[in-house]
SERO-4910 file (N, C-alpha, C, O; in steps of 0.05 Angstrom, whole numbers):
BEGIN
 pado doro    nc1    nc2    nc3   cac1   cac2   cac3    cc1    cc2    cc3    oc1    oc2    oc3
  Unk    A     -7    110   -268    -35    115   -269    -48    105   -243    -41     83   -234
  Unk    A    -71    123   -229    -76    109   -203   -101    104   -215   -109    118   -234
  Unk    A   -117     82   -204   -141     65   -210   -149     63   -181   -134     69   -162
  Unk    A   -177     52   -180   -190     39   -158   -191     16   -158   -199     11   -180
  Unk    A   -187    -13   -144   -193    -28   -150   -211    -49   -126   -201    -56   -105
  Unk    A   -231    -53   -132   -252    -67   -119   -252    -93   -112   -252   -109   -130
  Unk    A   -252   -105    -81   -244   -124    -73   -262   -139    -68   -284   -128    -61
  Unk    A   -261   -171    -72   -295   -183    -61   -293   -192    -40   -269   -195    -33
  Unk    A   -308   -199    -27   -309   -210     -2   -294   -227      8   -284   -225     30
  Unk    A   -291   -246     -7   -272   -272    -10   -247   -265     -3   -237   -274     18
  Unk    A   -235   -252    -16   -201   -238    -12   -192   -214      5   -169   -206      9
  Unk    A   -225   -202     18   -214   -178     47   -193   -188     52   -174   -178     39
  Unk    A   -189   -204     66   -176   -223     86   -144   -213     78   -129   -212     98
  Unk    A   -131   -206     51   -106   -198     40   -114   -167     43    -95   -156     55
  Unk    A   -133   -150     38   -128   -133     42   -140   -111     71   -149    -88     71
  Unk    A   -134   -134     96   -152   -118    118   -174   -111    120   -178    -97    139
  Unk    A   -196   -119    101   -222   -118    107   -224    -94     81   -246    -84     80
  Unk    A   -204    -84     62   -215    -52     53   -232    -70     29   -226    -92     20
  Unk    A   -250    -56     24   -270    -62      9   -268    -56    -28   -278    -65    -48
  Unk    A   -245    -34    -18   -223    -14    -45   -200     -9    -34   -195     -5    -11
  Unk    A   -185     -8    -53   -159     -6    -56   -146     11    -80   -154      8   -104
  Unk    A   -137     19    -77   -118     39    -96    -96     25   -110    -78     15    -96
  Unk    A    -95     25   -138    -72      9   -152    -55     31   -172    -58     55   -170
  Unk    A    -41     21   -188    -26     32   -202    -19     16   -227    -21     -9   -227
  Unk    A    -14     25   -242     -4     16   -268    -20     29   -293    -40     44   -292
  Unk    A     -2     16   -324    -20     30   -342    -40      7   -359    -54     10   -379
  Unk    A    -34    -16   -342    -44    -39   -364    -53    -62   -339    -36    -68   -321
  Unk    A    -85    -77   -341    -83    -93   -314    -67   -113   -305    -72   -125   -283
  Unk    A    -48   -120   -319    -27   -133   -314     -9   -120   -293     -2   -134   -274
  Unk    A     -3   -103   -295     20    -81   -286      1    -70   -254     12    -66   -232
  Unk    A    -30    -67   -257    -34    -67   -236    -41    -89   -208    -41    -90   -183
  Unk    A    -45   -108   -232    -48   -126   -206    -16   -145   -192    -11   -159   -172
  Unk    A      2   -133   -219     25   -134   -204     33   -121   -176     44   -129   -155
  Unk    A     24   -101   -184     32    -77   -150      8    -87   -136     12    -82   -112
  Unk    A    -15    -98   -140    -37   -105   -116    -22   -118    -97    -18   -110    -74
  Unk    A     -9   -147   -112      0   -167   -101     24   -159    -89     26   -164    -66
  Unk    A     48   -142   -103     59   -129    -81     52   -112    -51     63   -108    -29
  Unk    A     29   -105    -63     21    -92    -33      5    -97    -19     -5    -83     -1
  Unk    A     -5   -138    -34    -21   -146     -7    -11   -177    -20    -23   -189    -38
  Unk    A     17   -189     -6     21   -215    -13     -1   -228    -11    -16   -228      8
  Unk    A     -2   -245    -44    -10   -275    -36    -44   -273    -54    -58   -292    -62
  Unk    A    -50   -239    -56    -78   -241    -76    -77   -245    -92    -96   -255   -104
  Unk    A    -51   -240   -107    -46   -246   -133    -56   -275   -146    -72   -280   -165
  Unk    A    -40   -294   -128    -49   -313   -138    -77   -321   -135    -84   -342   -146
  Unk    A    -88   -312   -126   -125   -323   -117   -131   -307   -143   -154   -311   -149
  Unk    A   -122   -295   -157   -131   -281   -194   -119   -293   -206   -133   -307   -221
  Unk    A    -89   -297   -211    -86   -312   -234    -65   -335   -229    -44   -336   -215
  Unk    A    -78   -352   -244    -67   -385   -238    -33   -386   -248    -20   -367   -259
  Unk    A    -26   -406   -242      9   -412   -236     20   -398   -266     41   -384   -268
  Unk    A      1   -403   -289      8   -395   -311     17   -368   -326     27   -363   -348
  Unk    A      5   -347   -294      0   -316   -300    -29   -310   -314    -31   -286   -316
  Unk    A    -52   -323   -324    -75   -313   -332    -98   -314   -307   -100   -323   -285
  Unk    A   -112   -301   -323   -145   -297   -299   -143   -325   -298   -135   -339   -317
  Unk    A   -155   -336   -267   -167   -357   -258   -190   -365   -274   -201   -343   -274
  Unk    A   -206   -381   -288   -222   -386   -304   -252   -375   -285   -272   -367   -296
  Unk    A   -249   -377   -258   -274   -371   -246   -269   -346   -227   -274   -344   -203
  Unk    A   -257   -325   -245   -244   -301   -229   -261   -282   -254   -254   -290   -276
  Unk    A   -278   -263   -257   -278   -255   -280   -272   -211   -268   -287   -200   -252
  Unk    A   -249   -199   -279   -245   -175   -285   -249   -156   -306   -242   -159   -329
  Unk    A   -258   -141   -298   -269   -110   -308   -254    -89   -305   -245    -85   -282
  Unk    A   -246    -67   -328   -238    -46   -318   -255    -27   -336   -254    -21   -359
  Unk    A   -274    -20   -314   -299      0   -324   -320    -26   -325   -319    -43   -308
  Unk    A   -337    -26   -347   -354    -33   -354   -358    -58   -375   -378    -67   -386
  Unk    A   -320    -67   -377   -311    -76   -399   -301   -102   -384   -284   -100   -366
  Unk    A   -311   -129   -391   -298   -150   -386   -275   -165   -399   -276   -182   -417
  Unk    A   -250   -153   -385   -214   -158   -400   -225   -187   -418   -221   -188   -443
  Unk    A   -234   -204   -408   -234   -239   -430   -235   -225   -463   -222   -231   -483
  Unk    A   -257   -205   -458   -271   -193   -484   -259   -180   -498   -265   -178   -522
  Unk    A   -237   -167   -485   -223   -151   -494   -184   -155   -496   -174   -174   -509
  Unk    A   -170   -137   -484   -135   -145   -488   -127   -157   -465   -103   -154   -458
  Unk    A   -148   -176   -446   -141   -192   -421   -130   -175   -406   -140   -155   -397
  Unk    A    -98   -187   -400    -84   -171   -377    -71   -147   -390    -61   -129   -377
  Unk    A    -72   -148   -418    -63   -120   -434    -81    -98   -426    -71    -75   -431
  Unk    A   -104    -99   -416   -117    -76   -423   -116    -58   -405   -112    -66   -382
  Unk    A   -118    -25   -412   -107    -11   -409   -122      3   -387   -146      4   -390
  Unk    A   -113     13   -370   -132     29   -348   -119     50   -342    -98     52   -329
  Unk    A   -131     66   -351   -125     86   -348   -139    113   -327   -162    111   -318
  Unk    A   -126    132   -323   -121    147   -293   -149    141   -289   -166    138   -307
  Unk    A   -155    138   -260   -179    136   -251   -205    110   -260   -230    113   -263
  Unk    A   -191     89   -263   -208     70   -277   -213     58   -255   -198     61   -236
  Unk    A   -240     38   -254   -256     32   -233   -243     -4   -242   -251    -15   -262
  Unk    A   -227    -15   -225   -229    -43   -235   -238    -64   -209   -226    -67   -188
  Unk    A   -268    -81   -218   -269   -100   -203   -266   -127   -217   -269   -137   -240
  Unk    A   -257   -136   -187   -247   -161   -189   -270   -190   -172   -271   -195   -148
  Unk    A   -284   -202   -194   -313   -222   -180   -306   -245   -188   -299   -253   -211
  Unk    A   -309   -257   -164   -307   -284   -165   -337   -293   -182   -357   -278   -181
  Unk    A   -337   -319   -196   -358   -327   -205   -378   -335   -179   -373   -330   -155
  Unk    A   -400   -346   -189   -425   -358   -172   -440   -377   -181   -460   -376   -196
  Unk    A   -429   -399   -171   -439   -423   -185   -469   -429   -166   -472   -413   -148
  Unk    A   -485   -445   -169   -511   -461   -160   -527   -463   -170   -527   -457   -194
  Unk    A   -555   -473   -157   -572   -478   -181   -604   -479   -159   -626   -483   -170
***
């Protein structure tokens, strides 16, 4: 399944400045597997030594926040929009 997936500012730096990127898979697990294959080293800035979302990483595929839903199970399917936002802390 090809997806879009939306890069934040923070992590250009792994993917040459693209702003989007094109992924693959049928479940966001499976795609951010191939992200990280095809831009060592983002992977881990998403998910901690454990394999889950970073606690201050929060992902979407569509409109749907994975915590809310089947986490890294959930399913994206052809053409799904997934971003990836760092939190924003201050006050």
């Amino acid at each position: 399944m090809s997806v879009s997936v939306r890069i934040p500012t923070i992590l250009r730096t792994y993917t040459g400045g693209a702003a989007e990127v094109a992924g693959e898979g049928g479940t966001l697990r499976e795609v951010l597997a191939k992200l990280d294959a095809d831009f060592p080293g983002i992977g881990a800035r998403i998910l901690d030594e454990s394999g889950k979302i970073r606690r201050f990483v929060n992902v979407y595929v569509g409109e749907e926040d994975v915590r809310f839903s089947a986490g890294l199970d959930t399913s994206t399917p052809e053409g799904a929009q997934i971003s990836v936002i760092p939190a924003v802390a201050g006050g």
